[in-house]
LUMVODO-664875 format. One record per residue: residue number from 1; residue in one letter; chain; x, y, z of N, C-alpha, C in turn. Coordinates in steps of 0.001 Angstrom, whole numbers, padded with zeros to 6 digits, m for minus. Example, Ala and Ser with C-alpha at 12.3 -4.5 7.8 and 13.67 -1.06 7.14 Angstrom:
BEGIN
1_a_A_013190_m005690_007800_012300_m004500_007800_013200_m003300_007800
2_s_A_012850_m002250_007080_013670_m001060_007140_012900_000030_007870
This chain:
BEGIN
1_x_A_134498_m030124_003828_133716_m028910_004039_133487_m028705_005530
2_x_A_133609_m027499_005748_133868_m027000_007337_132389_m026498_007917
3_x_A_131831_m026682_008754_130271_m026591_008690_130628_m025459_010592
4_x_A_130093_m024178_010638_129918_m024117_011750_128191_m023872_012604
5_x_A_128526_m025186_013184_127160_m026250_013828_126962_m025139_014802
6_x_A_125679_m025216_015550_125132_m024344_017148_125051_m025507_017578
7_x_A_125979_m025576_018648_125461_m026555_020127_124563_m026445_021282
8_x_A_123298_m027175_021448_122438_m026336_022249_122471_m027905_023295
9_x_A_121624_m027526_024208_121354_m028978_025081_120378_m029913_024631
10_x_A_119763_m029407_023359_118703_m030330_022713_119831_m030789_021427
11_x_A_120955_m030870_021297_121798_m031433_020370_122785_m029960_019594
12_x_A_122709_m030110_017690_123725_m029242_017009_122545_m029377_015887
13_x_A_122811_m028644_015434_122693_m027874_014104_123197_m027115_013371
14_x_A_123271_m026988_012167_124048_m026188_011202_122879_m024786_010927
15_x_A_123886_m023697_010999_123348_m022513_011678_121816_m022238_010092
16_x_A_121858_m022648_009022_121195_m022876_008325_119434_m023078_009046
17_x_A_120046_m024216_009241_118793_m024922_010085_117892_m024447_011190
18_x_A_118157_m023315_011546_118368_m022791_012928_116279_m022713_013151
19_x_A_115701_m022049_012206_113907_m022578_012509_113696_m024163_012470
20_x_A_114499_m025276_011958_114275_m026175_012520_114425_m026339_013640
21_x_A_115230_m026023_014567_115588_m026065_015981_114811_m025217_016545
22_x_A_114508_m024287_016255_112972_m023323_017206_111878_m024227_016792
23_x_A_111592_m024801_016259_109846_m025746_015834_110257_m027195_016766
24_x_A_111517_m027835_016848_111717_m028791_017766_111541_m028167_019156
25_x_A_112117_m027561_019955_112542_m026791_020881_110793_m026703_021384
26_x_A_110069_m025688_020231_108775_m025783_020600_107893_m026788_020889
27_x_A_108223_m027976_020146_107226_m028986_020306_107139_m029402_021498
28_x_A_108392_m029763_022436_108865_m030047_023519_108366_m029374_024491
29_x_A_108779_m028047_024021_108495_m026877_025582_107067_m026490_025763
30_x_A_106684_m027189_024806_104743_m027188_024454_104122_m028738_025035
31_x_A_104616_m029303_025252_104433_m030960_025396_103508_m031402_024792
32_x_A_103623_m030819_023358_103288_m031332_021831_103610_m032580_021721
33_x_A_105245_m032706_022094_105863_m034678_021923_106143_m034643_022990
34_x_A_106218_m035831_023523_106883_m036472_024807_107929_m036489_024414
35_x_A_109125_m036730_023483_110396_m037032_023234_110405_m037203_021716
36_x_A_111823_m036621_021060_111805_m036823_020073_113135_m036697_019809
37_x_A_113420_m036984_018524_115311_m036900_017904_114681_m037431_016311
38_x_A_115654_m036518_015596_115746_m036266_014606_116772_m035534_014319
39_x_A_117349_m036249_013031_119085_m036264_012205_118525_m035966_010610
40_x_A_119835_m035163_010402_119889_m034869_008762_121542_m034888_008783
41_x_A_121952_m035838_007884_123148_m036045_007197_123554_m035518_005888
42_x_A_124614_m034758_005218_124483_m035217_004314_126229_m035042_003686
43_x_A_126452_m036208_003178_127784_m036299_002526_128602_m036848_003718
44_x_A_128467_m037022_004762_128860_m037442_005928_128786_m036800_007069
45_x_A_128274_m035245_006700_128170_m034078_007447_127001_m034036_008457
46_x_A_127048_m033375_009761_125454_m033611_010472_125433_m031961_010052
47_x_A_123779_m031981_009265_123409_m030944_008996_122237_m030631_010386
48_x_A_121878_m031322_010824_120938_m031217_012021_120932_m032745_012976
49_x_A_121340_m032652_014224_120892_m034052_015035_120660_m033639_016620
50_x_A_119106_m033555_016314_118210_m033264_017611_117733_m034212_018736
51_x_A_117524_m033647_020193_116729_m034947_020569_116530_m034466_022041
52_x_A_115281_m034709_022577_115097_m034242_023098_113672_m034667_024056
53_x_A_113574_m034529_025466_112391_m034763_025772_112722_m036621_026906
54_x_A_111434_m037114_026947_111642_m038702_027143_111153_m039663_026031
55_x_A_111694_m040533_026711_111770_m041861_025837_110789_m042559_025870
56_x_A_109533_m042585_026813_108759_m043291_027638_107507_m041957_028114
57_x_A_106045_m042303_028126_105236_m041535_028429_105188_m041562_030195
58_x_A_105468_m041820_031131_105827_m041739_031875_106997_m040674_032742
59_x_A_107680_m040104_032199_108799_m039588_031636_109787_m039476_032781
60_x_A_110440_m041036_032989_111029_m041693_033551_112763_m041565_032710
61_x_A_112646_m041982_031250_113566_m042239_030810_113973_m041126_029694
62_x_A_115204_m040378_029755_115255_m038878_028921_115993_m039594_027800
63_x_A_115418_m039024_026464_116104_m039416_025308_117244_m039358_025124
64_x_A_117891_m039387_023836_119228_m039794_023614_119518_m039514_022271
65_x_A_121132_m039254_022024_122007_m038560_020775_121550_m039546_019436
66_x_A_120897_m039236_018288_121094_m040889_017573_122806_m040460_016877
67_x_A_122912_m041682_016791_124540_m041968_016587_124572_m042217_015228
């Protein structure tokens, strides 16, 4: 199954998903979270894999893709 994902600089998503990615996006640009990532799989497919922000309250260290 052929999925066409949005690539943004906070990760991909499946165009489905797309208010999940405005409520992440927000949390961030609100400094609601210091950093965050969050994935939805399913069948082997990435239906959503976000991430975004730092790693560390300091915000020294910028998050990362989960794999």
């Amino acid at each position: 199954m052929t999925t066409e994902n949005e690539i943004t600089a906070l990760g991909e998503f499946n165009k489905k998903f797309e208010n999940t990615y405005e409520l992440f996006k927000k949390n961030l640009e609100n400094d609601e979270e210091v950093g965050a990532s969050f994935a939805v799989y399913q069948n082997g497919e990435v239906l959503v894999n976000l991430y975004g922000g730092y790693r560390d309250r300091d915000k020294k260290t910028s998050g990362t893709k989960i794999q």
